[in-house]
PLY file of the C-alpha trace (Angstrom):
ply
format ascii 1.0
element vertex 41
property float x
property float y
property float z
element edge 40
property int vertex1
property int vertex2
end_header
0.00 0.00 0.00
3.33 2.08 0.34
2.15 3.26 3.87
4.94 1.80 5.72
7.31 3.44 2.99
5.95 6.48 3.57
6.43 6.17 7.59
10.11 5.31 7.01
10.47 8.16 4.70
8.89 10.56 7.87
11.31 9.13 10.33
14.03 9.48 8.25
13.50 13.40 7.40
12.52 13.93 11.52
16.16 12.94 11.57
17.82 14.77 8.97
18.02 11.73 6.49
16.59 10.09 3.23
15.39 7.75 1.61
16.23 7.01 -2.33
13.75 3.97 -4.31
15.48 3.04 -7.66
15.77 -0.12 -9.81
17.81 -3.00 -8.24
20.57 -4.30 -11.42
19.55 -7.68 -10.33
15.48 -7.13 -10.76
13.31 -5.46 -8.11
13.39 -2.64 -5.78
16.12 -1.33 -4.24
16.15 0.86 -1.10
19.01 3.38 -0.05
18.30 4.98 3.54
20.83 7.95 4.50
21.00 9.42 7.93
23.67 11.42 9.37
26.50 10.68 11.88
27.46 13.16 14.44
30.49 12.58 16.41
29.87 12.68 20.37
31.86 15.34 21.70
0 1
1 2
2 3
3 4
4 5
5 6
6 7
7 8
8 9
9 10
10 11
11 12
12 13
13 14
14 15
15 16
16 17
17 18
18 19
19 20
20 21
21 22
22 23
23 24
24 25
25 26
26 27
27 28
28 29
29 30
30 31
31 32
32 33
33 34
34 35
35 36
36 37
37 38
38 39
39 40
């Protein structure tokens, strides 16, 4: 239904990140999720 895409794509932006959906080379769907490191201090 692409409602539990679109919750992972809200988390990701309430923490600065992303999500990217492209074609997988092998067939499918592939998935790249981005979110940023921060270094403790």
């Amino acid at each position: 239904t692409g409602l539990g895409l679109a919750i992972v794509e809200s988390a990701m932006q309430q923490h600065r990140g992303w999500v990217k959906a492209d074609d997988s080379p092998l067939g499918g769907l592939r998935l790249t999720l981005w979110l940023p490191l921060y270094k403790r201090t």
